[in-house]
PyMOL commands that place a pseudoatom at each C-alpha (Angstrom):
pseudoatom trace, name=CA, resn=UNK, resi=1, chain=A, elem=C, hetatm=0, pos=[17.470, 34.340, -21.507]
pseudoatom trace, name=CA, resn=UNK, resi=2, chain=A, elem=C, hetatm=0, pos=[20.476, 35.659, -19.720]
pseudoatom trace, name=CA, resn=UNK, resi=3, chain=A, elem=C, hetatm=0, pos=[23.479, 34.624, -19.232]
pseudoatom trace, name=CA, resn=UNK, resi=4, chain=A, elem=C, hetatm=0, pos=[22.691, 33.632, -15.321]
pseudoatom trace, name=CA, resn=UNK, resi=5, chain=A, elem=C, hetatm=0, pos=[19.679, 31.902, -16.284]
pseudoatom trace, name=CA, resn=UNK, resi=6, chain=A, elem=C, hetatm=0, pos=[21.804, 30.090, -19.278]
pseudoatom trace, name=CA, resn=UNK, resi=7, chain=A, elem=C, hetatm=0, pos=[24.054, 28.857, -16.673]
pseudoatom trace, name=CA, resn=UNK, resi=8, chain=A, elem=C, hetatm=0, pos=[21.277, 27.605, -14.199]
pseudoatom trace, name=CA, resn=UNK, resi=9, chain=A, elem=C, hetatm=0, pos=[19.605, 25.636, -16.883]
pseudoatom trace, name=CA, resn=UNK, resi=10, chain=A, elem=C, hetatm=0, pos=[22.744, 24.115, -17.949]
pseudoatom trace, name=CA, resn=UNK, resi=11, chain=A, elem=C, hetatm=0, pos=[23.265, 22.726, -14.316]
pseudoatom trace, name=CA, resn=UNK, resi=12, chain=A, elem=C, hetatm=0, pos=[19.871, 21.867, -13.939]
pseudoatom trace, name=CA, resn=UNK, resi=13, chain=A, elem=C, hetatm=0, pos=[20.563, 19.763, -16.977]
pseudoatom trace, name=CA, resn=UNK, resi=14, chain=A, elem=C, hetatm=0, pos=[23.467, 18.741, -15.545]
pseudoatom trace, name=CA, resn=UNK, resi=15, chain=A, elem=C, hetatm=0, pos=[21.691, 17.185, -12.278]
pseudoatom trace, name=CA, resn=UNK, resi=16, chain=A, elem=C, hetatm=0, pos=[19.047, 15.350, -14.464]
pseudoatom trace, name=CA, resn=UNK, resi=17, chain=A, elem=C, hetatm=0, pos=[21.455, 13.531, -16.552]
pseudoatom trace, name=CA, resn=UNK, resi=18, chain=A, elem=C, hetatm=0, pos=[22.124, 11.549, -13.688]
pseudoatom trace, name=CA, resn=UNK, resi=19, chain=A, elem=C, hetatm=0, pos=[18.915, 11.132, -12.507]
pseudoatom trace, name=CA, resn=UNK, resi=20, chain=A, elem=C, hetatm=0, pos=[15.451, 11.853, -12.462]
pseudoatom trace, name=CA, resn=UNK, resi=21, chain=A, elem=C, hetatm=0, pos=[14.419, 14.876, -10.107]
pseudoatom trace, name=CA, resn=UNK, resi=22, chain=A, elem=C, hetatm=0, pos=[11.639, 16.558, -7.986]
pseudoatom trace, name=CA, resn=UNK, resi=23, chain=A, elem=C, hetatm=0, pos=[11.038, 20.249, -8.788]
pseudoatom trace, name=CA, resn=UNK, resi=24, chain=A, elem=C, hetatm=0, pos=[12.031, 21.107, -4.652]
pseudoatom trace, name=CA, resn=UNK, resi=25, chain=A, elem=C, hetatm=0, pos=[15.540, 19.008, -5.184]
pseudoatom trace, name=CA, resn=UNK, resi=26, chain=A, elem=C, hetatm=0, pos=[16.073, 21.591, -8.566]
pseudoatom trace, name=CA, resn=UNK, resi=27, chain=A, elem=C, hetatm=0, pos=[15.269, 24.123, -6.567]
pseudoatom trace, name=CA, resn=UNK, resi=28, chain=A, elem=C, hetatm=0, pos=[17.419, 23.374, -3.545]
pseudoatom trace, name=CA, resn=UNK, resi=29, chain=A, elem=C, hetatm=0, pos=[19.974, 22.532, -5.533]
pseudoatom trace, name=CA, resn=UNK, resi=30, chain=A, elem=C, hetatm=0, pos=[20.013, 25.768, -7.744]
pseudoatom trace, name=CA, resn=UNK, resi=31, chain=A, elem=C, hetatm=0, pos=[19.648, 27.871, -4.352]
pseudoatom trace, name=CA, resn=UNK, resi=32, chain=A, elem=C, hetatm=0, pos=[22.323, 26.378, -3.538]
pseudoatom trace, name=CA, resn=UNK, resi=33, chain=A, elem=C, hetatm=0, pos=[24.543, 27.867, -6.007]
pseudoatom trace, name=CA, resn=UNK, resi=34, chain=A, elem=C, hetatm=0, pos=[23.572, 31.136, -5.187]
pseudoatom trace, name=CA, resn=UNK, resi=35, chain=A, elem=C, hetatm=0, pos=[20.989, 31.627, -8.392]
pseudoatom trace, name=CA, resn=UNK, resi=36, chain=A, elem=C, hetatm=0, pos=[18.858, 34.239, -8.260]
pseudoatom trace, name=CA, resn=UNK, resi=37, chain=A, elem=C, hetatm=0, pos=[14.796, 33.624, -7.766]
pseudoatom trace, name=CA, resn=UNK, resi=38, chain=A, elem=C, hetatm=0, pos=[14.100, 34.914, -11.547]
pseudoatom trace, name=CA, resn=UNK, resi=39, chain=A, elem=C, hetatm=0, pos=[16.617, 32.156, -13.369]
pseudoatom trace, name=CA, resn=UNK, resi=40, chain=A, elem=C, hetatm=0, pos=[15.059, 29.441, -10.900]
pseudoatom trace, name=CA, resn=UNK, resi=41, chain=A, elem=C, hetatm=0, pos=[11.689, 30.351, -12.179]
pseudoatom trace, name=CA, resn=UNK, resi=42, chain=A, elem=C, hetatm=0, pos=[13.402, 30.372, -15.520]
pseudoatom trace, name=CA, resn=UNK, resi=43, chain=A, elem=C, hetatm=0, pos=[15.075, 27.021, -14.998]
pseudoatom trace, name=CA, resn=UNK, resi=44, chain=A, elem=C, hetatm=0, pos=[11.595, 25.542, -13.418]
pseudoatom trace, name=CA, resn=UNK, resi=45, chain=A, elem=C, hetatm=0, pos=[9.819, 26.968, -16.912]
pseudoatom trace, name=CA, resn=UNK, resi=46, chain=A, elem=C, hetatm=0, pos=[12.105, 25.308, -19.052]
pseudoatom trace, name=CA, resn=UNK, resi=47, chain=A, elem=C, hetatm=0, pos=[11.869, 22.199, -17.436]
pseudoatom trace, name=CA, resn=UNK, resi=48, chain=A, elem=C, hetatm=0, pos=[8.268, 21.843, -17.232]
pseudoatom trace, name=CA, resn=UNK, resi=49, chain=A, elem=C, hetatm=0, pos=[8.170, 22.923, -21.082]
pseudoatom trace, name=CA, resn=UNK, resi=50, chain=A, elem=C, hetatm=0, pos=[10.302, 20.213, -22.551]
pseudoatom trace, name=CA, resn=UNK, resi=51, chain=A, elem=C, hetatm=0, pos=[8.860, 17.876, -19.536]
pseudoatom trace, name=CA, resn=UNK, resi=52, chain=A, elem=C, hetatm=0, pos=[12.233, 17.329, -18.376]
pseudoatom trace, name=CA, resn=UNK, resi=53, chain=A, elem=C, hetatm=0, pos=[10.845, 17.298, -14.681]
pseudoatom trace, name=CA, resn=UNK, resi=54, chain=A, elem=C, hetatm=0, pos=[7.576, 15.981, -13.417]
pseudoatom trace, name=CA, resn=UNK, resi=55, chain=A, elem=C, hetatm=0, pos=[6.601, 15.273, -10.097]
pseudoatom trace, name=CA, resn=UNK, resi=56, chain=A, elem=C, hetatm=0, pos=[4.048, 13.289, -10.521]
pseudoatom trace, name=CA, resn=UNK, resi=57, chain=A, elem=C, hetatm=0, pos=[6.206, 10.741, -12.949]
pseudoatom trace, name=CA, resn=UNK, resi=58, chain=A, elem=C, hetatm=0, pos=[9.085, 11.038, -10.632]
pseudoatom trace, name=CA, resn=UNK, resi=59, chain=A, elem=C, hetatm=0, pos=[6.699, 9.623, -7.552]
pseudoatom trace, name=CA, resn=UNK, resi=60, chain=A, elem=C, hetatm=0, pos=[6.147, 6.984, -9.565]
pseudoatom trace, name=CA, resn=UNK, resi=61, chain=A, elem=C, hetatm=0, pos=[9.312, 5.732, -10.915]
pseudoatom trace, name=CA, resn=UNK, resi=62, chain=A, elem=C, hetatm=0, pos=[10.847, 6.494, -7.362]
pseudoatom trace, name=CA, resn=UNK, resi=63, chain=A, elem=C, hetatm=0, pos=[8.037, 4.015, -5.839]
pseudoatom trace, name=CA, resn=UNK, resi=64, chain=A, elem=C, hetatm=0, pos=[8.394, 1.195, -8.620]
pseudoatom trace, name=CA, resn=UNK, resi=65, chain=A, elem=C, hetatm=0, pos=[12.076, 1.269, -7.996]
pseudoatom trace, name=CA, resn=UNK, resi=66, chain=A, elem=C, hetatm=0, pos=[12.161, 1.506, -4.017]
pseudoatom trace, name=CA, resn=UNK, resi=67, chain=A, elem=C, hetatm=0, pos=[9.641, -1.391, -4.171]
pseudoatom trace, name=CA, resn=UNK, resi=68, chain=A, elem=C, hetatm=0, pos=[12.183, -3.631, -6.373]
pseudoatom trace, name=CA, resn=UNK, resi=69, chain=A, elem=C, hetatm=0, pos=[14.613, -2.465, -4.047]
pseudoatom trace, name=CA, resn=UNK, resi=70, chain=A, elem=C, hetatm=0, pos=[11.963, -4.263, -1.095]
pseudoatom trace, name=CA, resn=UNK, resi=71, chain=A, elem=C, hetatm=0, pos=[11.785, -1.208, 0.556]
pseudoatom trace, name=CA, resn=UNK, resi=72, chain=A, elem=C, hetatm=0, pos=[8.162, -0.738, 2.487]
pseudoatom trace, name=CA, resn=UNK, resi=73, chain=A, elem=C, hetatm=0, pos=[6.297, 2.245, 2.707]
pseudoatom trace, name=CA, resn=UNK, resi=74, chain=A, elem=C, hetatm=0, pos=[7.540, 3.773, 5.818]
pseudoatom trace, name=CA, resn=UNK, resi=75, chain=A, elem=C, hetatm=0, pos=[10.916, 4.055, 4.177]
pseudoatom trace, name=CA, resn=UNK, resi=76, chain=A, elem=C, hetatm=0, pos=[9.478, 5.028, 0.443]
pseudoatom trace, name=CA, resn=UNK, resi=77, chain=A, elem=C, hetatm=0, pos=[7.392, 8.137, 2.323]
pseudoatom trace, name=CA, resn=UNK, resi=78, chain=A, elem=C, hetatm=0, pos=[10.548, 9.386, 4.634]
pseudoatom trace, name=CA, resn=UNK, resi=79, chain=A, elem=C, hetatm=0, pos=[12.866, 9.218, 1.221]
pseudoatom trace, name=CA, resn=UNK, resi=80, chain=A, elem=C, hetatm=0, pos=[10.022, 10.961, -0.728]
pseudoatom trace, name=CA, resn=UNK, resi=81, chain=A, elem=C, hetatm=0, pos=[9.992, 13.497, 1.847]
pseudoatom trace, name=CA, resn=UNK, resi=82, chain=A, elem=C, hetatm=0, pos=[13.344, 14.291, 1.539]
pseudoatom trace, name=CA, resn=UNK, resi=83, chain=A, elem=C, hetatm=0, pos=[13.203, 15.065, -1.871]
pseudoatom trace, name=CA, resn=UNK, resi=84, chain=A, elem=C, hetatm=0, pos=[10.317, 17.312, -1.197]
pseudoatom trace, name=CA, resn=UNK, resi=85, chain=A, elem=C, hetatm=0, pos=[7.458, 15.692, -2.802]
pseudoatom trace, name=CA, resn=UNK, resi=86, chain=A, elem=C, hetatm=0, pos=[4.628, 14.681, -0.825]
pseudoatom trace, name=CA, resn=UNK, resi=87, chain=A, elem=C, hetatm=0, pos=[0.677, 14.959, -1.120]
pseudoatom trace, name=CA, resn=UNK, resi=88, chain=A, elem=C, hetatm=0, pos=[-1.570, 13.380, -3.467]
pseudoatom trace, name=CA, resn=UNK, resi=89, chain=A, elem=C, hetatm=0, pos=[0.893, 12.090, -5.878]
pseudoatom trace, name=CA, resn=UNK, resi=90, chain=A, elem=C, hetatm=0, pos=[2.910, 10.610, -3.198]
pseudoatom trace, name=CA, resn=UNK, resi=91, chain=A, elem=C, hetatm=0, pos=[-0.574, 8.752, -1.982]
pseudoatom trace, name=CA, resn=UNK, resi=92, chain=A, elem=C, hetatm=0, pos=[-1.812, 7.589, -5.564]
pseudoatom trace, name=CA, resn=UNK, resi=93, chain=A, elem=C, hetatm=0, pos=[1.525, 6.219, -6.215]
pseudoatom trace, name=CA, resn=UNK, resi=94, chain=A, elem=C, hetatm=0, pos=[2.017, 4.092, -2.841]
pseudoatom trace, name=CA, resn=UNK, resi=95, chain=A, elem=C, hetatm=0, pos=[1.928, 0.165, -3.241]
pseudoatom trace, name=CA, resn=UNK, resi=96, chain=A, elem=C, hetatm=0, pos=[-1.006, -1.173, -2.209]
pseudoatom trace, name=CA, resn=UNK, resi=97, chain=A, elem=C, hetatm=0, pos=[-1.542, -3.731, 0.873]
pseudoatom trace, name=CA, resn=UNK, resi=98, chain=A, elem=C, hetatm=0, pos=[-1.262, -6.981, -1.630]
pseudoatom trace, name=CA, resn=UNK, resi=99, chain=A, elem=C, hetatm=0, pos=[1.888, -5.504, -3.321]
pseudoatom trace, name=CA, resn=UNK, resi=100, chain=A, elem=C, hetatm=0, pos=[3.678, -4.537, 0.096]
pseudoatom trace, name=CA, resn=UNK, resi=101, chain=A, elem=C, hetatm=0, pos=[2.789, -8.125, 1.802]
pseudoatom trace, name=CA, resn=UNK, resi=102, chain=A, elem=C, hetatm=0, pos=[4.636, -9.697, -2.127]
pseudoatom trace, name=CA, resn=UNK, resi=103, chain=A, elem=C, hetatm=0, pos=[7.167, -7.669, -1.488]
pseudoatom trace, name=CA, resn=UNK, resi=104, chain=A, elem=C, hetatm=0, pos=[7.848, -8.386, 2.722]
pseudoatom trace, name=CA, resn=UNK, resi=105, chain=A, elem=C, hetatm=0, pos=[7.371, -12.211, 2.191]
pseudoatom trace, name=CA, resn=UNK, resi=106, chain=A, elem=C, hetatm=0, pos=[9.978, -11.931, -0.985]
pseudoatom trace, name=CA, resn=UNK, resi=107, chain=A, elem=C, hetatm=0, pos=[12.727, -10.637, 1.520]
pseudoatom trace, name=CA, resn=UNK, resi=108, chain=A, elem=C, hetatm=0, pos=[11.818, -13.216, 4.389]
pseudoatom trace, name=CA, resn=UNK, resi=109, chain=A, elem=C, hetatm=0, pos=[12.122, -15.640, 2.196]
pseudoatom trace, name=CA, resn=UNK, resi=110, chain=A, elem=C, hetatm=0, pos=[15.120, -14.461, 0.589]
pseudoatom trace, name=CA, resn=UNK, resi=111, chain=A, elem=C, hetatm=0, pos=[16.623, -13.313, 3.789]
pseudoatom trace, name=CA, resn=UNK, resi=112, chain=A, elem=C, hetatm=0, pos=[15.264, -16.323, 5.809]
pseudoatom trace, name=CA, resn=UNK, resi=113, chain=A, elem=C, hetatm=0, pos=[18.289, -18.799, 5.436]
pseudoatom trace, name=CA, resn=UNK, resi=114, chain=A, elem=C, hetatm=0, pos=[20.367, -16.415, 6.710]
pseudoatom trace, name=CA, resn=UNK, resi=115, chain=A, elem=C, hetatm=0, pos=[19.112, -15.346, 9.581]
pseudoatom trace, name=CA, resn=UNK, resi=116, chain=A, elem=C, hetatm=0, pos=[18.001, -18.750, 10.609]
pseudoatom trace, name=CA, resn=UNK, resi=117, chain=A, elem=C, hetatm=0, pos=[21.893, -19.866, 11.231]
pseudoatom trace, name=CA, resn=UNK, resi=118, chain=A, elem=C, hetatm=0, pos=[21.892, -16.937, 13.675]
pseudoatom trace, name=CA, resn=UNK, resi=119, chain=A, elem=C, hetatm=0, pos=[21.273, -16.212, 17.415]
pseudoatom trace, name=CA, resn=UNK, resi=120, chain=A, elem=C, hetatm=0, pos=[18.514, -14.588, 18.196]
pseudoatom trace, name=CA, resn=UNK, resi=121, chain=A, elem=C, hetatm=0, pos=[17.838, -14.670, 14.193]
pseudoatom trace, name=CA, resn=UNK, resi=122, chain=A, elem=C, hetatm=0, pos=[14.273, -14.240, 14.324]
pseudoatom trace, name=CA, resn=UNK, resi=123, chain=A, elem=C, hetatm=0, pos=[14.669, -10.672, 16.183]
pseudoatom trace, name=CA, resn=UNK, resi=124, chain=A, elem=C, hetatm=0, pos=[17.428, -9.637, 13.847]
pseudoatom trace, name=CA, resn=UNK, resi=125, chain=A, elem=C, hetatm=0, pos=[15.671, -10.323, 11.077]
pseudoatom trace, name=CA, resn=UNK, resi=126, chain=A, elem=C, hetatm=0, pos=[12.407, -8.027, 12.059]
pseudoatom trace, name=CA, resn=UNK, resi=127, chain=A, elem=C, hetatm=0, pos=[15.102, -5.284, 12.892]
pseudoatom trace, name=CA, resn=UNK, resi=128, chain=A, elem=C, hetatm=0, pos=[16.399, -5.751, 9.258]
pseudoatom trace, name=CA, resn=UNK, resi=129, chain=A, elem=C, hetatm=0, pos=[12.733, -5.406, 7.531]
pseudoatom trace, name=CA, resn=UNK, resi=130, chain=A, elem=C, hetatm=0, pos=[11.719, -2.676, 10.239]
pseudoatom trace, name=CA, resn=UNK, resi=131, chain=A, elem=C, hetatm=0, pos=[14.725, -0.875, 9.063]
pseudoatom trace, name=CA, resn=UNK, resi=132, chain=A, elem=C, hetatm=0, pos=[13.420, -1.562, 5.224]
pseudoatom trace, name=CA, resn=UNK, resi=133, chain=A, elem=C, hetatm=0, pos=[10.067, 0.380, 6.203]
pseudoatom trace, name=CA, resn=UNK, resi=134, chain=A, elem=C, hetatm=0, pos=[7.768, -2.876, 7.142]
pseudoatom trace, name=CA, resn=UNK, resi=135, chain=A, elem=C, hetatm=0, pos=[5.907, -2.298, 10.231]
pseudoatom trace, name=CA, resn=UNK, resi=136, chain=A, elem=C, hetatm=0, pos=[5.936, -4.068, 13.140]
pseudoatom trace, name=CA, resn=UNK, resi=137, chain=A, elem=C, hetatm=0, pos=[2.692, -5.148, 12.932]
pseudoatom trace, name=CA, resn=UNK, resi=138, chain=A, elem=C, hetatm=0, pos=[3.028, -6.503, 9.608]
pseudoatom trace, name=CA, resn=UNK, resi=139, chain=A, elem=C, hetatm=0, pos=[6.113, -8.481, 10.061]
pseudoatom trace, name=CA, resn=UNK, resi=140, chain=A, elem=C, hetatm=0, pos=[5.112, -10.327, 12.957]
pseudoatom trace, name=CA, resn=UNK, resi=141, chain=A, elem=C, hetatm=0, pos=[2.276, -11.509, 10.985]
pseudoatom trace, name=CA, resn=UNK, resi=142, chain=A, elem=C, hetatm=0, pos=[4.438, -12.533, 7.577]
pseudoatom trace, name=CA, resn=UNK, resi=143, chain=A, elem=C, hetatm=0, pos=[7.342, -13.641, 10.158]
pseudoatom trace, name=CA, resn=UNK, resi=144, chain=A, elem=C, hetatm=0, pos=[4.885, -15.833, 11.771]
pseudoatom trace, name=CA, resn=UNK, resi=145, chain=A, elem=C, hetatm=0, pos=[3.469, -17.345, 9.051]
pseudoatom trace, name=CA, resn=UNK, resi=146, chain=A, elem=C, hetatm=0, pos=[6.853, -18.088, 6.823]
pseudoatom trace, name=CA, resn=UNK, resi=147, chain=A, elem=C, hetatm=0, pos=[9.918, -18.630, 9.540]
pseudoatom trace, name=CA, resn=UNK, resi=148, chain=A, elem=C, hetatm=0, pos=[8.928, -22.011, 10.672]
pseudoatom trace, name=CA, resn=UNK, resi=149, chain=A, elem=C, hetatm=0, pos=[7.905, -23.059, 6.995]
pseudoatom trace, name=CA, resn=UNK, resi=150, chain=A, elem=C, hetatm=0, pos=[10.411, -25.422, 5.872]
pseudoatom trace, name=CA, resn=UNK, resi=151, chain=A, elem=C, hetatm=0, pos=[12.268, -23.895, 2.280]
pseudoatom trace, name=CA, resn=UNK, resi=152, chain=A, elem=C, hetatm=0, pos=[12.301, -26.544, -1.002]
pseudoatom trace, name=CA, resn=UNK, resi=153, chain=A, elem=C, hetatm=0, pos=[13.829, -29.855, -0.492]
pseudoatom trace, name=CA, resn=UNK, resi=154, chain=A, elem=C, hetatm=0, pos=[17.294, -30.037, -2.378]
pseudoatom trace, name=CA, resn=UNK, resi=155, chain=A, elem=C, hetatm=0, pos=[18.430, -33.247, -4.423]
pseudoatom trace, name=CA, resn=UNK, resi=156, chain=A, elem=C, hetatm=0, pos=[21.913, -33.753, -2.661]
pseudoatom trace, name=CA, resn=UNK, resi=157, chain=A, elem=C, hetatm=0, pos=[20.832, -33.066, 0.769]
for i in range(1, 157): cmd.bond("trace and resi %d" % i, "trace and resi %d" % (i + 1))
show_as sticks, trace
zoom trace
């Protein structure tokens, strides 16, 4: 190994203490410092050898974490994309219909008090899960449903 390709693992270690990565983001990041293609290919062999990186693992703690986070899908793909993984690992890891509607009637009803002291609350509130990767389509429904549901009694009110 020489001395160039030392250095680039070294910072690719360097970026993965912080955080999981996807082999493009390595890659980008390594161009970035002006390392040449053989001690990327290096750095990309290492990696793979001591499983450091893994897309396919990386998908899917990225989509368990975003969906803890309530983010939908629309947001988890565009945020995927950016880190340059997409394709079939990106599909198979993608919460399922059941797990995105848990997810979208968590936030309304976490959300829902809120926005309910508000003007024009209702609207504001499918901006706010639009902007969280819902779609429209799917909010209306779970907004139509839960806003007009009454939350848990309290004992001092």
């Amino acid at each position: 190994m020489t001395n160039e390709e030392r250095k680039a693992v070294n910072y690719a270690l360097l970026l993965l203490r912080y955080r999981a990565r996807s082999e493009q983001e390595i890659i980008g990041r390594l161009k970035k410092k002006h390392y040449s293609p053989s001690a990327i290919n290096t750095t990309l062999e290492y990696l793979r050898e001591y499983r450091l990186i893994d897309d396919r693992e990386f998908v899917n703690s990225f989509v368990r974490n975003s969906i803890g986070k309530g983010w939908g899908p629309k947001k988890i793909l565009l945020a995927l994309r950016k880190f340059g993984v997409s394709g079939s690992y990106v599909r198979d890891a993608m919460p399922d219909p059941q797990t995105e509607t848990k997810v979208l009637r968590e936030l309304i009803k976490k959300k829902k008090p809120y926005y309910r002291k508000r003007p024009q609350g209702y609207e504001k509130m499918a901006r706010f899960l639009y902007s969280r990767g819902f779609s429209y389509s799917r909010i209306r429904a779970e907004l139509n449903t839960l806003w007009h549901q009454e939350g848990p009694k309290r004992e001092h009110e």
